[in-house]
Backbone bond lengths (Angstrom), bond angles and torsions (degrees), N, CA, C in turn:
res aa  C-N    CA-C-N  psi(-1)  N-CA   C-N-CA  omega(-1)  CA-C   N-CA-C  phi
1 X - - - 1.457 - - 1.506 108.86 -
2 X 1.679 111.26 119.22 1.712 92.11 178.90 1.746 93.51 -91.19
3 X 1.656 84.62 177.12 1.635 104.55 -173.31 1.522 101.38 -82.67
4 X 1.304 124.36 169.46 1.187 110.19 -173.26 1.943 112.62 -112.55
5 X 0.770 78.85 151.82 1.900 99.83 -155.06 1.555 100.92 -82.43
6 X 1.543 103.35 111.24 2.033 119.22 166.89 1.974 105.37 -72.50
7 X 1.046 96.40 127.50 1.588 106.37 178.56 1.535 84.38 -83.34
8 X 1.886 98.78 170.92 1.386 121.57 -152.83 1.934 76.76 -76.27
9 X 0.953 118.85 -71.46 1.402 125.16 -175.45 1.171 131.25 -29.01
10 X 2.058 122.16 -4.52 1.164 125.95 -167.78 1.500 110.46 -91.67
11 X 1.014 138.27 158.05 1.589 157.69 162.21 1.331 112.57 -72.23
12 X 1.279 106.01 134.08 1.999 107.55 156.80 1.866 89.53 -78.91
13 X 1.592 86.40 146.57 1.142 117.09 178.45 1.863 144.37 57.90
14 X 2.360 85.55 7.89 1.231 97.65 150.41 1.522 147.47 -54.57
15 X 1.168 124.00 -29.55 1.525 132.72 159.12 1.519 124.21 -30.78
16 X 0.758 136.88 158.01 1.686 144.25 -179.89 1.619 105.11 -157.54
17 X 1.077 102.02 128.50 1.742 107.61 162.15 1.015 119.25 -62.49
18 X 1.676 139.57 -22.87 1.296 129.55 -158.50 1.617 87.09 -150.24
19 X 1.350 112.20 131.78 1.193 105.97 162.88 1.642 111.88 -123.15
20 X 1.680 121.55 130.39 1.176 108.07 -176.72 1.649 132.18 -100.14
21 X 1.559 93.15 150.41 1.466 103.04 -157.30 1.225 124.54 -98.45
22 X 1.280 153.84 -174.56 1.327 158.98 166.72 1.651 101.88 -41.68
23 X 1.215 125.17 -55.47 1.564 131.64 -158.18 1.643 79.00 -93.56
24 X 1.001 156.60 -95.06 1.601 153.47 -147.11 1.543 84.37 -62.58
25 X 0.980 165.28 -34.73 1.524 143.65 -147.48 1.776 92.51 -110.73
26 X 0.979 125.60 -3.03 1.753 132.25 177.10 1.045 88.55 -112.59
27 X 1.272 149.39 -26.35 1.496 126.93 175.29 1.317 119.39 -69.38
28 X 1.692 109.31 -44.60 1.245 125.03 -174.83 1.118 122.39 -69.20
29 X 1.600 121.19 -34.55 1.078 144.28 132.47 1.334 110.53 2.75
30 X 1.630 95.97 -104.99 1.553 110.55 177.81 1.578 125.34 -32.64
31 X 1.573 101.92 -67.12 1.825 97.48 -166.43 2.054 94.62 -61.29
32 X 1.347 124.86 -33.72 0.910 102.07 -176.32 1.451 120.89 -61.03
33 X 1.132 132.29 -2.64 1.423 146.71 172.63 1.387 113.40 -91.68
34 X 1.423 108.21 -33.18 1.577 98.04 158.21 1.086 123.50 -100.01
35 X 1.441 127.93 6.93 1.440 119.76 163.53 1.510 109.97 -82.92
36 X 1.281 121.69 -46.84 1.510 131.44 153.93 1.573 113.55 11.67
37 X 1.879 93.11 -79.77 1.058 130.67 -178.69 1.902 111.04 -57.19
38 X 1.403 115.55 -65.75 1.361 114.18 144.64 1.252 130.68 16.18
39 X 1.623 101.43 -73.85 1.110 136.47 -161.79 1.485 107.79 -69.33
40 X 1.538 99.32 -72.59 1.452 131.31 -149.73 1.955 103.42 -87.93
41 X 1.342 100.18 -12.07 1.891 95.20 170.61 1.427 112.33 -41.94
42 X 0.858 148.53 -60.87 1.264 126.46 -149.66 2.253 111.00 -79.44
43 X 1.285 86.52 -26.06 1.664 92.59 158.12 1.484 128.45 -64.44
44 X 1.669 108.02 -35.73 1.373 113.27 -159.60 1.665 91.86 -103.48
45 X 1.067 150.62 -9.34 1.353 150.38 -146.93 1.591 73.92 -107.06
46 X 1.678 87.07 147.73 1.544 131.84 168.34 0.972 127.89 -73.69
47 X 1.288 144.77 145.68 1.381 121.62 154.43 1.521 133.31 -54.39
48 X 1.351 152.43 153.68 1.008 156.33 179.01 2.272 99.01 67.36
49 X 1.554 103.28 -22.65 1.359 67.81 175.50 1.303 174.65 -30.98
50 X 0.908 150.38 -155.46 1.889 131.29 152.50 1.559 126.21 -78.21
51 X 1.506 90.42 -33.71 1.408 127.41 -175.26 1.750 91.37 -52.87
52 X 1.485 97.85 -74.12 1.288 113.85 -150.34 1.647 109.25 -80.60
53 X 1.627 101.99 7.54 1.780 96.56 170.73 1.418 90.56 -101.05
54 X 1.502 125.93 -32.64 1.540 89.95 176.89 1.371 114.20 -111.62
55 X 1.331 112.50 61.75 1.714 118.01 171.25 2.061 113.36 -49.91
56 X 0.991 105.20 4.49 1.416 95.36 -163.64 2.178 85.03 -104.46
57 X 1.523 116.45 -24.80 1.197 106.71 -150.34 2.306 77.33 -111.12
58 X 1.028 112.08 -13.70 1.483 102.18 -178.78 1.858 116.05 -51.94
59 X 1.141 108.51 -52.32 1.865 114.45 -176.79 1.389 83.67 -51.74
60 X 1.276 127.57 -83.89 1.352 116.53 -151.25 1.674 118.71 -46.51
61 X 1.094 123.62 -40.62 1.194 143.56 176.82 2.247 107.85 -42.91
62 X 0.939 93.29 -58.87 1.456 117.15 164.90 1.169 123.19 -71.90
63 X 1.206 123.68 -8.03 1.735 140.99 -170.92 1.503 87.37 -107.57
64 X 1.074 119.55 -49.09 1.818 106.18 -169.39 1.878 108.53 -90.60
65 X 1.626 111.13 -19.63 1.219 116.86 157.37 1.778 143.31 -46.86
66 X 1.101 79.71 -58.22 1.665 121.76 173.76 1.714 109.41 -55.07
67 X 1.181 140.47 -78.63 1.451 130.45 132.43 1.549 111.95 36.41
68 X 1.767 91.09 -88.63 1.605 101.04 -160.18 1.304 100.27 -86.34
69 X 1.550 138.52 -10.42 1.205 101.53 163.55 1.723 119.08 -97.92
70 X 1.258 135.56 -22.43 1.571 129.89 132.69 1.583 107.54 -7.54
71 X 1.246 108.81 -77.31 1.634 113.12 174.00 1.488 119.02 -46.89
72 X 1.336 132.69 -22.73 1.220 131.47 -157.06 1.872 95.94 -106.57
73 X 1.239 113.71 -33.01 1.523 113.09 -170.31 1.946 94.83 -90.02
74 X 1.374 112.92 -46.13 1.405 86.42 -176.67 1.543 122.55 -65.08
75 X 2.030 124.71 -26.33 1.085 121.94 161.70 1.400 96.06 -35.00
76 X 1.757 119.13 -89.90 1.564 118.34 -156.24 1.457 112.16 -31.83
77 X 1.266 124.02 -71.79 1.219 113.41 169.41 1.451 129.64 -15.99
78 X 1.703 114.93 -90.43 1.416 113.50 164.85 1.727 112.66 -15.84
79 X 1.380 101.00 -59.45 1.593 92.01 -160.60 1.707 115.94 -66.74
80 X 1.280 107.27 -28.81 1.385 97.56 -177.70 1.885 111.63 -86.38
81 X 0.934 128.94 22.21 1.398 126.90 -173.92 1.538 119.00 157.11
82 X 1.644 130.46 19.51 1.197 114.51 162.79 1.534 104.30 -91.89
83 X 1.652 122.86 143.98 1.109 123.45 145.47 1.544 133.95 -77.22
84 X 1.561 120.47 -153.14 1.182 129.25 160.79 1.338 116.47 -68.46
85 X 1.467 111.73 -41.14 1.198 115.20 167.87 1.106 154.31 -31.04
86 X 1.680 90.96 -73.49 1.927 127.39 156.63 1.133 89.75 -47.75
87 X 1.349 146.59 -54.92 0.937 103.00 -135.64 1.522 103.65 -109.53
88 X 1.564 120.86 17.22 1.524 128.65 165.97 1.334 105.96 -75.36
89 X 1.550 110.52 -42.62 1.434 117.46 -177.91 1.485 107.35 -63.80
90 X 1.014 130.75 -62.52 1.281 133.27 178.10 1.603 111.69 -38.17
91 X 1.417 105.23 -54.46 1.806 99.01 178.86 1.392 99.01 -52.62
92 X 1.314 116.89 -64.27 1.870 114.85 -173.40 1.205 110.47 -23.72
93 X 1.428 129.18 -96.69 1.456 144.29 135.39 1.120 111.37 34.51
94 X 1.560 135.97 -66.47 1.171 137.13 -142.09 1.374 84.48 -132.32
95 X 1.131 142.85 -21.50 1.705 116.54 147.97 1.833 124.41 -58.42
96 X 1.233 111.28 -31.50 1.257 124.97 174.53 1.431 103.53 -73.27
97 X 1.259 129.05 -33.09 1.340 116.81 -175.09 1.557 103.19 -78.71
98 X 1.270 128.09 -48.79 1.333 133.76 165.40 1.496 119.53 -31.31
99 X 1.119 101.53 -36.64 1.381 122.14 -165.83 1.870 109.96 -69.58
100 X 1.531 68.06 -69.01 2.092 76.33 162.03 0.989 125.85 -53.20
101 X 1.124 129.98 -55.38 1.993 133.81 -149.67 1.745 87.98 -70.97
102 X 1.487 127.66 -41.14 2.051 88.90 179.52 1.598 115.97 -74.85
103 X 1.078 110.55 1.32 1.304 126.53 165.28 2.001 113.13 -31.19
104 X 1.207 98.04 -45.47 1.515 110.00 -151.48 1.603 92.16 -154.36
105 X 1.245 150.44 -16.16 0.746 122.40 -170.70 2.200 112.04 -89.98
106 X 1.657 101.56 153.63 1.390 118.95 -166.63 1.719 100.02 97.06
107 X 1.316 113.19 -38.08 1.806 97.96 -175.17 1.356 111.08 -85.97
108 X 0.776 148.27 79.28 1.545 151.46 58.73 1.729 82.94 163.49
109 X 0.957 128.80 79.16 1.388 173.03 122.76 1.612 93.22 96.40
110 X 1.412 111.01 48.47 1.416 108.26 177.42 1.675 112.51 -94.16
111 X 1.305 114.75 114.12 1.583 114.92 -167.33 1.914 95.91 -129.24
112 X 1.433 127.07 109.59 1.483 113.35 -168.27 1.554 82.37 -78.81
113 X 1.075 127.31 -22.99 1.586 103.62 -159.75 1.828 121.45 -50.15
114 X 1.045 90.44 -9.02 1.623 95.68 -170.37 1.522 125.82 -70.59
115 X 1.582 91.08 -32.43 1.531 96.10 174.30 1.365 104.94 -92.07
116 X 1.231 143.63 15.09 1.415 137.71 151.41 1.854 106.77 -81.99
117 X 1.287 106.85 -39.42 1.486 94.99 -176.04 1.749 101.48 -81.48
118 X 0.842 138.45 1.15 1.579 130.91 159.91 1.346 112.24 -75.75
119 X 1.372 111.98 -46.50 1.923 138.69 -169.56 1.987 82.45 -47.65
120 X 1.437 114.76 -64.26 1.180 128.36 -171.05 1.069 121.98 -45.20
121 X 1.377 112.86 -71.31 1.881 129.26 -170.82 1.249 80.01 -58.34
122 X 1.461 139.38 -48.71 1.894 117.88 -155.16 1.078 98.40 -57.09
123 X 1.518 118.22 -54.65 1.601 118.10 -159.95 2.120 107.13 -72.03
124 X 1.121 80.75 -67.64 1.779 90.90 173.02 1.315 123.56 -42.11
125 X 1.131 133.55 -16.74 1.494 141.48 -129.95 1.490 137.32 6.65
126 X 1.467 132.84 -151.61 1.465 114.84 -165.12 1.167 117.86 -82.72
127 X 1.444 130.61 -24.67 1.662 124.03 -161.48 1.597 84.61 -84.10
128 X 1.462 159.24 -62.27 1.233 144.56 147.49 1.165 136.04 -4.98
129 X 1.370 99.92 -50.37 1.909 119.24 -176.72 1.384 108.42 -59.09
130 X 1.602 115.25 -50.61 1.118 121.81 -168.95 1.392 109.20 -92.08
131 X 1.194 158.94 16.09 1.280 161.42 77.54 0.923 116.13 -15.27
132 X 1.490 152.00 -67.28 1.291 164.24 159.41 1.586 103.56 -28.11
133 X 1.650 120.80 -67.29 1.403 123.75 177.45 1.167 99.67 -48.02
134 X 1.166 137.24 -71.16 1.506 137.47 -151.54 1.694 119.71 -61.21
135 X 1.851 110.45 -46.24 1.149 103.49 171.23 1.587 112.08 -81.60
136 X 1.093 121.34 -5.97 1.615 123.45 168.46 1.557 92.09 -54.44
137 X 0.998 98.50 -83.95 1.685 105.71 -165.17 2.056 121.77 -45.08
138 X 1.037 83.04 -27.42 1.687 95.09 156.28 1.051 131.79 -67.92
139 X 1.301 109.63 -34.40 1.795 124.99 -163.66 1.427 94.08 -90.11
140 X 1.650 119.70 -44.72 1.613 118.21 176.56 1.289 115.34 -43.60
141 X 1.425 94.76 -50.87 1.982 107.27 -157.09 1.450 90.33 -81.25
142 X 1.104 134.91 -10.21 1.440 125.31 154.11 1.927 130.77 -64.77
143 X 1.694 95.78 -45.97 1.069 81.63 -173.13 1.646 110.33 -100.20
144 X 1.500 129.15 14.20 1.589 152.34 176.93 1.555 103.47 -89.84
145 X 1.380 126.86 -30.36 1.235 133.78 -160.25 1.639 122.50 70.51
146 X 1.639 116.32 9.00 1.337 120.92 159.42 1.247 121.94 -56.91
147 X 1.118 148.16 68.45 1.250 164.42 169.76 1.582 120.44 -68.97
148 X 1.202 160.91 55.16 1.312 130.35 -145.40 1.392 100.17 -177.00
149 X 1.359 128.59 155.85 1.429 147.27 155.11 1.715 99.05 9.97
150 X 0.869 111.26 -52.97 1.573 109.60 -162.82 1.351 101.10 -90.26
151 X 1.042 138.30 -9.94 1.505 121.53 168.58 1.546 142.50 -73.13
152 X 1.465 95.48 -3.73 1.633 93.00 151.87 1.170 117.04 -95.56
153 X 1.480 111.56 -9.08 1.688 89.72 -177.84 1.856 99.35 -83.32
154 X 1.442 105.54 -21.31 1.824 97.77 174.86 1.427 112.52 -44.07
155 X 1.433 116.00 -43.25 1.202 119.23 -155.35 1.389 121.98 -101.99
156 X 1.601 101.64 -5.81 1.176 86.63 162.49 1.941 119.27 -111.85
157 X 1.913 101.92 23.53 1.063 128.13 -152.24 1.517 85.89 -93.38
158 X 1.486 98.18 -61.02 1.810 102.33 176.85 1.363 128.70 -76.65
159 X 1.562 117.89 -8.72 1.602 118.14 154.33 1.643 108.18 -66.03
160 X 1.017 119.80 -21.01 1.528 106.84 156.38 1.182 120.30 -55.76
161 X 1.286 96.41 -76.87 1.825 107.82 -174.93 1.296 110.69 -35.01
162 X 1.157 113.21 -56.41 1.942 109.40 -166.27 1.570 100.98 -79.64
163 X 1.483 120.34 -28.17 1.907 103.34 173.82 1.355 98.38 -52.56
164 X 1.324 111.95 -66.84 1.610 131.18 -165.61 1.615 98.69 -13.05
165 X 1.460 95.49 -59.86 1.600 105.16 -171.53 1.334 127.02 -48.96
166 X 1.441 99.68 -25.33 1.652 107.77 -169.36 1.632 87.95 -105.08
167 X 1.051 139.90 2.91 0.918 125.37 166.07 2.238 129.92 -98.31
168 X 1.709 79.28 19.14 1.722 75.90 -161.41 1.689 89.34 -100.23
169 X 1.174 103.36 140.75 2.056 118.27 168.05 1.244 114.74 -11.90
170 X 1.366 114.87 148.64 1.558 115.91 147.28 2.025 100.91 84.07
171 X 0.972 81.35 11.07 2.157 87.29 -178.59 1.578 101.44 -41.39
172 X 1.409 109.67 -67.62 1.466 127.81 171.55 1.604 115.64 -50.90
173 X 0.972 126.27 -62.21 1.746 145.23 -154.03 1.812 98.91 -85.50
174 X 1.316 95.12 -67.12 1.864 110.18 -163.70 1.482 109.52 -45.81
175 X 1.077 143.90 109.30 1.763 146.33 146.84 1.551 128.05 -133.15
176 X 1.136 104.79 157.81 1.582 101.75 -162.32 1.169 109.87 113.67
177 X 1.584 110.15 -167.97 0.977 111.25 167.46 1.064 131.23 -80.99
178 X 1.509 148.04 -23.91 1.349 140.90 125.03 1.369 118.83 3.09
179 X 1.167 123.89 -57.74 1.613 124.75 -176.34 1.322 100.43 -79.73
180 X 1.134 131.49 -32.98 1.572 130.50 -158.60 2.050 86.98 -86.48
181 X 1.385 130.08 -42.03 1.576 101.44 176.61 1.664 115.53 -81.62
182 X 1.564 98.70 -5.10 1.568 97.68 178.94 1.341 103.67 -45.28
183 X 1.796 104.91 -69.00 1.387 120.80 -172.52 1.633 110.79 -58.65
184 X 1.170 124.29 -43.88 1.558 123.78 -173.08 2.111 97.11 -55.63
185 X 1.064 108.97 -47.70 1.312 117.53 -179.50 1.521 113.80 -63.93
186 X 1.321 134.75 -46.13 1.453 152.88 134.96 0.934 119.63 -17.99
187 X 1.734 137.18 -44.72 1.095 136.77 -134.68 1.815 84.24 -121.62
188 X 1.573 116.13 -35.87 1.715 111.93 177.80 1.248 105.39 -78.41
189 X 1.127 113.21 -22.34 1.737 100.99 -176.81 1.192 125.30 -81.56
190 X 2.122 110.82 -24.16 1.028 133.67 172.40 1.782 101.04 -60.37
191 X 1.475 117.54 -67.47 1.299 129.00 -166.06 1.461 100.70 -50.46
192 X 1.181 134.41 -51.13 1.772 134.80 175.39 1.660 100.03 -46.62
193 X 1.629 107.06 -67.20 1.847 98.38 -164.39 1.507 104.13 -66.72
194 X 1.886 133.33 -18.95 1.280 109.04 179.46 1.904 106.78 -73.37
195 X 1.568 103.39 -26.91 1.909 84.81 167.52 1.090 115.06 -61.95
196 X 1.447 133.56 -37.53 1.681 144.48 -163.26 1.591 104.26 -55.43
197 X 1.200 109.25 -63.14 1.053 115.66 -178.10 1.846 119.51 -81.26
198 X 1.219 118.21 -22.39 1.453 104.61 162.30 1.770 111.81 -81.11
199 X 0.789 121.27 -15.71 1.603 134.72 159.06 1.806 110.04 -47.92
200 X 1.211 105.94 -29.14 1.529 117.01 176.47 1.358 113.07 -56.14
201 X 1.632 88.63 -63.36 1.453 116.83 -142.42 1.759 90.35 -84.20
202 X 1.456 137.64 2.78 1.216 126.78 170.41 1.593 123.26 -120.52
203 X 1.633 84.02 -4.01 1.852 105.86 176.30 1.343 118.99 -40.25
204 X 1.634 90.16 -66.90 1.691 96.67 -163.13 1.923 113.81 -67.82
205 X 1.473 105.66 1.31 1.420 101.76 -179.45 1.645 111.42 -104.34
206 X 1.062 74.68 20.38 2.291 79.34 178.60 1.651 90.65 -103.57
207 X 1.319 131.50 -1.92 1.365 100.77 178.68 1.051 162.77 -71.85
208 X 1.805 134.22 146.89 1.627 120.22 -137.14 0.918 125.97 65.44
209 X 1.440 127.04 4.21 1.672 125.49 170.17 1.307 100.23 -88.26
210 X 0.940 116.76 -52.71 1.747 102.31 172.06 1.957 106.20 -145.48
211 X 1.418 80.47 135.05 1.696 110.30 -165.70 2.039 96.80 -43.69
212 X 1.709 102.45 -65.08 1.605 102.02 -156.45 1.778 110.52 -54.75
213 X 1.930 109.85 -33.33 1.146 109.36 -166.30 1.760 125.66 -113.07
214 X 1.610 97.63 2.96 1.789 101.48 178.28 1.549 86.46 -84.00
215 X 1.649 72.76 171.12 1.868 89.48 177.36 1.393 106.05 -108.54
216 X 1.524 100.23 142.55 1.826 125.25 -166.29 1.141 92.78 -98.03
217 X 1.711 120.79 119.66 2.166 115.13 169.30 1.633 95.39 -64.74
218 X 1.385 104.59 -18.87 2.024 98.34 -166.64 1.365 105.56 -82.81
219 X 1.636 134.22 -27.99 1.567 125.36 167.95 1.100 129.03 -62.73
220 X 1.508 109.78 157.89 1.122 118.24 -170.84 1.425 98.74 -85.64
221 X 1.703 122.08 167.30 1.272 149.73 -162.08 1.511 102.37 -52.76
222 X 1.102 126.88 -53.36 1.691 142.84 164.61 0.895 116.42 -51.43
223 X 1.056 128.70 -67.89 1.322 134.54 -177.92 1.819 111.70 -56.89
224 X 1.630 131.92 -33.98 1.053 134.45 165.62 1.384 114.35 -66.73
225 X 1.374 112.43 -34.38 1.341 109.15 -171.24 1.354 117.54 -71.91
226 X 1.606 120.34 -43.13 1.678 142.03 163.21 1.965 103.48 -35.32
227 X 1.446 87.69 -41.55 2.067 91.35 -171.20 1.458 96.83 -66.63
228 X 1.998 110.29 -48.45 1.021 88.77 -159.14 1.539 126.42 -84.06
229 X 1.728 100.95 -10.79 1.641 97.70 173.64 2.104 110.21 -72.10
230 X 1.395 84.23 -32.23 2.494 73.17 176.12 1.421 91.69 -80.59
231 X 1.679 147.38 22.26 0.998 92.51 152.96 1.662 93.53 -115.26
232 X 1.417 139.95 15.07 1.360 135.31 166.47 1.427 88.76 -74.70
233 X 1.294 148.42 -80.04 1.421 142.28 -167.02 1.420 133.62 -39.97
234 X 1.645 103.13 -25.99 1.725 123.99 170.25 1.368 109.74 -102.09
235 X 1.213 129.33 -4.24 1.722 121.74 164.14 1.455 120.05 -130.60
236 X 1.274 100.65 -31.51 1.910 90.19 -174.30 1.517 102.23 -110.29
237 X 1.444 139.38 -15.75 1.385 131.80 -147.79 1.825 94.18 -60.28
238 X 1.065 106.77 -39.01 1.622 123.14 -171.96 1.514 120.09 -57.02
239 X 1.364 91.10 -11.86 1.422 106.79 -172.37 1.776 119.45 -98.64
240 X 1.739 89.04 -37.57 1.599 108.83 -170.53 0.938 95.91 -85.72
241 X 1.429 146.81 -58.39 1.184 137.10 -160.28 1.562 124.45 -55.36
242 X 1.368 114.81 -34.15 1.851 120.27 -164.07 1.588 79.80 -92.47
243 X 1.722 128.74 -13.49 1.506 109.84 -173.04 1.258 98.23 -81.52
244 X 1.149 122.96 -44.01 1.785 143.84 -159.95 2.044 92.99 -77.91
245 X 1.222 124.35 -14.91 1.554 120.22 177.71 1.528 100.27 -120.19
246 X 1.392 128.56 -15.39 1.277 115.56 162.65 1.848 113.88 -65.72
247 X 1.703 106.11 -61.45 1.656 119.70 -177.23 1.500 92.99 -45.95
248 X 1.653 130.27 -48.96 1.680 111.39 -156.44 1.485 107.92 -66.42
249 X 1.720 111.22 -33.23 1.357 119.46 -178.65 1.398 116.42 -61.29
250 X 1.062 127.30 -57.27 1.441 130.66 167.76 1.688 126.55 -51.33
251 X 1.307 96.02 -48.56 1.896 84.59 156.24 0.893 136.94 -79.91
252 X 1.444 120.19 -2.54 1.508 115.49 167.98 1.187 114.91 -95.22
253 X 1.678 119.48 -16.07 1.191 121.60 -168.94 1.711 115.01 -95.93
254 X 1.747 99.02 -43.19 1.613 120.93 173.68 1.534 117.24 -90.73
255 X 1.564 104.34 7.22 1.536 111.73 -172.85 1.732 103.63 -60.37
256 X 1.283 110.14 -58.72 1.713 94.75 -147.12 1.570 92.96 -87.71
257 X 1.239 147.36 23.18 1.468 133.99 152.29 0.979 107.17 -92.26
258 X 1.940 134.14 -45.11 1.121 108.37 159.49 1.434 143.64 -70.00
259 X 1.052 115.65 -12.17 1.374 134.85 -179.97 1.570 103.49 -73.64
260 X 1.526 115.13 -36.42 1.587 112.14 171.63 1.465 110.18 -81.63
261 X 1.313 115.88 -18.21 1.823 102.57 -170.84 1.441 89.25 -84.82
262 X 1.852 134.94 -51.77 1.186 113.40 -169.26 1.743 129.74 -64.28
263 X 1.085 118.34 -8.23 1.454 135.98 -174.27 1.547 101.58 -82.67
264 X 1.443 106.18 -45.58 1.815 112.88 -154.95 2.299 80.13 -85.83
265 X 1.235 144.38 -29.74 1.072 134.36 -167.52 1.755 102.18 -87.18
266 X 1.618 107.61 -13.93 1.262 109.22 -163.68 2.024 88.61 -86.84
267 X 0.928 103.47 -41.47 1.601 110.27 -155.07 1.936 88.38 -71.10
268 X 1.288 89.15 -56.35 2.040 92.59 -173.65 1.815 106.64 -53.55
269 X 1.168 117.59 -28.57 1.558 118.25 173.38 1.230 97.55 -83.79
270 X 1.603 147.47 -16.96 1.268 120.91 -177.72 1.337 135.82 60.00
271 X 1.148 137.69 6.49 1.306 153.94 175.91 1.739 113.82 -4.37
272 X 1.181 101.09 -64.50 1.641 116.56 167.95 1.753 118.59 -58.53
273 X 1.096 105.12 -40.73 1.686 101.90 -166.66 1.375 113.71 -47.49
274 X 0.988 99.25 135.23 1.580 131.38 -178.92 1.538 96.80 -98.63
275 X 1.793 120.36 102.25 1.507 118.92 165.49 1.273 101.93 -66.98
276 X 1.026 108.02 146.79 1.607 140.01 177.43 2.029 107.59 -100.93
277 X 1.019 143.04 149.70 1.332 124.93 162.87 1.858 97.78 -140.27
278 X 1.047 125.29 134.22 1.352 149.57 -175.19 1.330 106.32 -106.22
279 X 1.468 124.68 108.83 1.430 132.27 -178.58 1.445 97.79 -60.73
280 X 1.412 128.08 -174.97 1.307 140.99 -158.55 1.700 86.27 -128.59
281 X 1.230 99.91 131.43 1.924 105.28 171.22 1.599 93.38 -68.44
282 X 1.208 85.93 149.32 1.407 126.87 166.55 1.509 118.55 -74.21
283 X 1.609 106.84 96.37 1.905 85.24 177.73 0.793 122.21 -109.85
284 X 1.396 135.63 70.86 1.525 156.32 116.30 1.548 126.40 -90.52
285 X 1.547 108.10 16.04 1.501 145.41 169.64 1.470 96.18 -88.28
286 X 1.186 121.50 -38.67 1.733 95.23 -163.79 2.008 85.15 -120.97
287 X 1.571 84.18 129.01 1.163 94.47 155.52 1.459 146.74 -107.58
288 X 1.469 116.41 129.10 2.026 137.10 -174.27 1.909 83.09 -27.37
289 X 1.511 86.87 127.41 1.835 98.62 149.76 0.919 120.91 -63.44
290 X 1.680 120.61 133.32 1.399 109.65 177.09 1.410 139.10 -98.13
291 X 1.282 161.06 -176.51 1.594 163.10 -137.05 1.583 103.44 -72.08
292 X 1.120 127.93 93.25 1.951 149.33 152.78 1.575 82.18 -24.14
C-alpha cells in the first residue's frame, strides 16, 4: 500500500475529518432553522397567537423537540463521513471540553472550555464542530449534574459556536497571528451571542417577576425586545463579558500549541487518504539472461 502523496500546493492542516455534504448540510440547515425558531419565539410570535397564549407551555415543547433533531443531524453527519478515527478524536475532544467547563463555571461566567471548542471547529471544520459542540455540552451537563430543560438548547447553542469556527476564511491560507486574533475575536463574539441566545431560551419563564424585563405574549415586537435587551444587561452582561475576555485571551495566548497539536493529530490520522494498493510483480514477467 503506498502512502498517499501531498502535492507541492498543499497546506499543513488542510485535512478535515468530516467533510459536509448535501444530505448533512440540509440537515444542519434545517434543525438550525428550527432551533432559530426555538430560540427566537417569543420575538417572532404575534399577538393573540397560539404560540403566545401558551407561552408558559412553548420552552418545554422545544426542550423535548430539540433532542431529536440534535440527534438527527449528528446521525447524518456520522453517517456520511465519520470514521473510527473521527470519531476517537472526537471522544478525546469532548472529554477535554467536559473537563474544562467546571473549571470556571458559576464564577462569573468564566467557562475556558470555549476557546478549545473554537481551537477545534477552526481546525476540524463545521460538520465536526457541530457534533463536537453538542456532545461537549452533554458530556459537561453530565458530569456537573446540569441536567434540565435547557440542555438542548446548550447543545445545540454550542454546535453553533464551534461550526461557526470552522466556518470562518482562510482555514487553508490564514496563520500567524492574523488567524490567532481572527479566532480571539470569534471566540468573544461567539461567547456574548452564546449568552444572547441562551438568554432567550430562559426569558419567557421569568414572567411577572418583574414588569420592565419579563416577556408580555400581549406586547408588541418593540416593546419585548427593549425588556429583553434591560434584561440581558441587568442579569447576564456580567457573565458574557469575562466569558467573551477569558475565550479571546486563551486563543491568542494558547492558540498556536493548540492549533499545532490539533493539525499535526489531524494530518497523522489522515482522514482523507485514499489507500492506494500496488499488485505484486509477477516473476515469471522477467525473464533469466541467456548463455554469453
Amino acid at each position: 500500500m503506498t502512502a498517499e502523496k501531498v502535492g507541492p500546493g498543499a497546506v499543513e492542516g488542510a485535512v478535515r475529518p468530516v467533510r459536509v455534504g448535501l444530505r448533512s448540510g440540509v440537515a444542519l440547515a434545517l434543525v438550525s432553522a428550527i432551533g432559530a425558531a426555538a430560540f427566537c419565539w417569543p420575538l417572532l410570535a404575534t399577538h393573540g397567537s397560539a404560540v403566545a397564549a401558551h407561552s408558559a407551555d412553548a420552552p418545554w415543547l422545544f426542550a423535548a423537540l430539540l433532542p431529536l433533531l440534535v440527534a438527527v443531524v449528528i446521525a447524518t453527519i456520522a453517517d456520511t463521513g465519520m470514521d473510527a478515527k473521527a470519531v476517537a478524536m472526537l471522544g478525546m475532544l469532548a472529554a477535554a471540553g467536559a473537563a474544562l467547563r467546571p473549571l470556571g463555571a458559576g464564577t462569573a461566567g468564566i467557562e475556558p472550555m470555549f476557546f478549545l471548542m473554537v481551537l477545534s471547529g477552526r481546525v476540524l471544520g463545521p460538520g465536526f464542530g457541530f457534533v463536537l459542540g453538542a456532545l461537549t455540552m452533554f458530556a459537561s451537563a453530565l458530569l456537573t449534574g446540569g441536567v434540565g430543560p435547557w440542555l438542548p438548547f446548550q447543545m445545540l447553542a454550542m454546535g453553533w459556536v464551534t461550526a461557526g469556527a470552522g466556518l470562518l476564511p482562510g482555514a487553508a491560507t490564514l496563520r500567524g497571528r492574523a488567524e490567532l486574533a481572527l479566532l480571539a475575536a470569534y471566540g468573544a463574539v461567539s461567547a456574548i451571542g452564546y449568552g444572547t441566545v441562551m438568554n432567550l431560551q430562559g426569558w419567557p419563564y421569568i414572567a411577572g417577576l418583574a414588569s420592565n424585563i419579563s416577556y408580555d405574549p400581549h406586547a408588541a415586537l418593540t416593546t419585548n425586545l427593549a425588556r429583553f435587551t434591560t434584561y440581558c444587561l441587568t442579569t447576564s452582561l456580567g457573565w458574557d463579558l469575562p466569558r467573551a475576555a477569558l475565550t479571546a485571551i486563551l486563543s491568542f495566548t494558547l492558540g498556536p500549541p493548540v492549533l499545532r497539536a490539533l493539525r499535526r493529530a489531524t494530518r497523522r490520522a489522515a482522514f482523507t487518504a485514499t489507500p492506494a494498493f500496488t499488485p505484486p510483480e509477477d516473476p515469471t514477467s522477467h525473464t533469466s539472461p541467456g548463455p554469453t
